[in-house]
N, C-alpha and C positions, 0 to 999 in steps of 0.2 A: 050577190052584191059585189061592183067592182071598187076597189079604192085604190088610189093611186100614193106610191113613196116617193121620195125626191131625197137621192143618194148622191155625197162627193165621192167616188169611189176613185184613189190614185189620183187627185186632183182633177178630176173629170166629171162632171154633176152628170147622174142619169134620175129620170123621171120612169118610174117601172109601173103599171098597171097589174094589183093582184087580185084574182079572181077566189082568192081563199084567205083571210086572217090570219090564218097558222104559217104562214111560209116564214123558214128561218130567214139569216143573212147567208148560211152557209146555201141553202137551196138558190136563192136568190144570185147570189155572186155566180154560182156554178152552172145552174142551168139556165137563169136568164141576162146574165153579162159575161156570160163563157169563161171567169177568170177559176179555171179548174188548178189553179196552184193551190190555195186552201182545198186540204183532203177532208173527203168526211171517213173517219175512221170507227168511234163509238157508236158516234150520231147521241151521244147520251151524256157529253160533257167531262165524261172523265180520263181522254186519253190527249186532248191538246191537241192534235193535229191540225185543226179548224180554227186553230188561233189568229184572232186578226188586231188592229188596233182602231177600236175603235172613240173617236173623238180624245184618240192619245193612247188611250189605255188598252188592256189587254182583254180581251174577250172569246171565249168560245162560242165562237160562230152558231156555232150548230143548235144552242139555249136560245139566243134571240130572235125573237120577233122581229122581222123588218118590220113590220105597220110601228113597233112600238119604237123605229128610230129615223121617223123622218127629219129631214134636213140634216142627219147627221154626214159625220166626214167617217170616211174607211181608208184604210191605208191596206193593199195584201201587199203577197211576195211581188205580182208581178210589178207595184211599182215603186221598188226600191231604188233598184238602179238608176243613174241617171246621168246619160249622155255616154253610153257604154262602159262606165264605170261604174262597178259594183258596190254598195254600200261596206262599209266597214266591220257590219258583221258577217254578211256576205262572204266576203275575201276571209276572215278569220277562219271561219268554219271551212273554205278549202283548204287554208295553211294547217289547217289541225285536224284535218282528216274526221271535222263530226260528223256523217254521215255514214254512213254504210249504203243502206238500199234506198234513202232517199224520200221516203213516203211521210215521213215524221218530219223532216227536215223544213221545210214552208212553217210548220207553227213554231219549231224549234224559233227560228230568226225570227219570227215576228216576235215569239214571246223574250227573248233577249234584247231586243230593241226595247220594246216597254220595259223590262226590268231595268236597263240602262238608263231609259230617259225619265224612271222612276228615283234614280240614286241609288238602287236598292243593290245593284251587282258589288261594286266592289273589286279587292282582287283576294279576299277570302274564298279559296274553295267551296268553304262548307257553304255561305252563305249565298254563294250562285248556287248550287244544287239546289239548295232550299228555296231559293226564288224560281227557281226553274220547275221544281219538283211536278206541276201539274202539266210537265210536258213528259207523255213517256216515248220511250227510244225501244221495240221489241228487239233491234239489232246489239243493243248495249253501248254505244260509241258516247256514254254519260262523259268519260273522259277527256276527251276532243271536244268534245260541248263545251264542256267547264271553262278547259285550256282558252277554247275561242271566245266566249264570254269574256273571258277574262282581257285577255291580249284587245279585242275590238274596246271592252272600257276606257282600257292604256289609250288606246288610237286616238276613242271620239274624245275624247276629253286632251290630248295633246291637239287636235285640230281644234277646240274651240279655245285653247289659249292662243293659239297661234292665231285666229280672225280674232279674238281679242285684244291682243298685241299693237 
């Protein structure tokens, strides 16, 4: 039995035909709208990399059900940027060197973006850890993370007084 989803993915609606009910968001992005930026890492929800946002908020890709999120909106890595300018946490995370190998780093930003547009980062260390903590990093670059969390909060939150202004 085939059923069809109807996804905004990066502001772009796609219409996908699924030939199985089980398909994640994380299969679904990857193998049938090629955005191979979300990693599948666990595949079992407990390491973040497959972090996306969905309808705002933060999600491990790799637990949902697409069937169970039609008409939803997706945001991944690839469409952060925009107009060749990188998002604001984007740009942090080179200034602070969060990265090491790279493979962590797509949930990483996504899930700081949510924790950001959640109020929840702050510029408490501990408490960005703690909001961050269901992303893991196997390289250890937690430090750089934090720094960038932090420093991108200062950013978005100095640009939205400034269009407030």
């Amino acid at each position: 039995m085939s059923m069809s989803v109807t996804l905004t993915v990066n502001r772009v609606p796609h219409t996908v035909q699924l030939d199985d009910p089980r398909v994640t968001l994380l299969d679904l992005l990857r193998e049938r709208l090629d955005l191979t930026g979300t990693k599948k890492g666990c595949d079992r929800g407990q390491c973040g990399a497959c972090t996306i946002l969905l309808d705002g908020r933060r999600v491990n890709s790799c637990l949902a059900l697409a069937i169970s999120h039609d008409g939803a909106e997706i945001q991944t890595i690839e469409g952060l940027a925009e107009g060749g300018a990188l998002h604001p946490v984007q740009a942090a995370f080179i200034a602070h060197d969060a990265f090491q190998c790279g493979f962590c780093t797509p949930g990483q930003i996504m899930s700081a973006i949510g924790l950001i547009d959640e109020g929840q980062a702050g510029e408490d260390p501990e408490r960005v850890r703690e909001g961050m903590s269901g992303n893991l990093c196997r390289c250890g670059a937690y430090r750089g993370i934090t720094e960038a969390v932090i420093e991108a909060t200062r950013s978005m939150a100095e640009d939205a007084q400034e269009k407030a202004a």
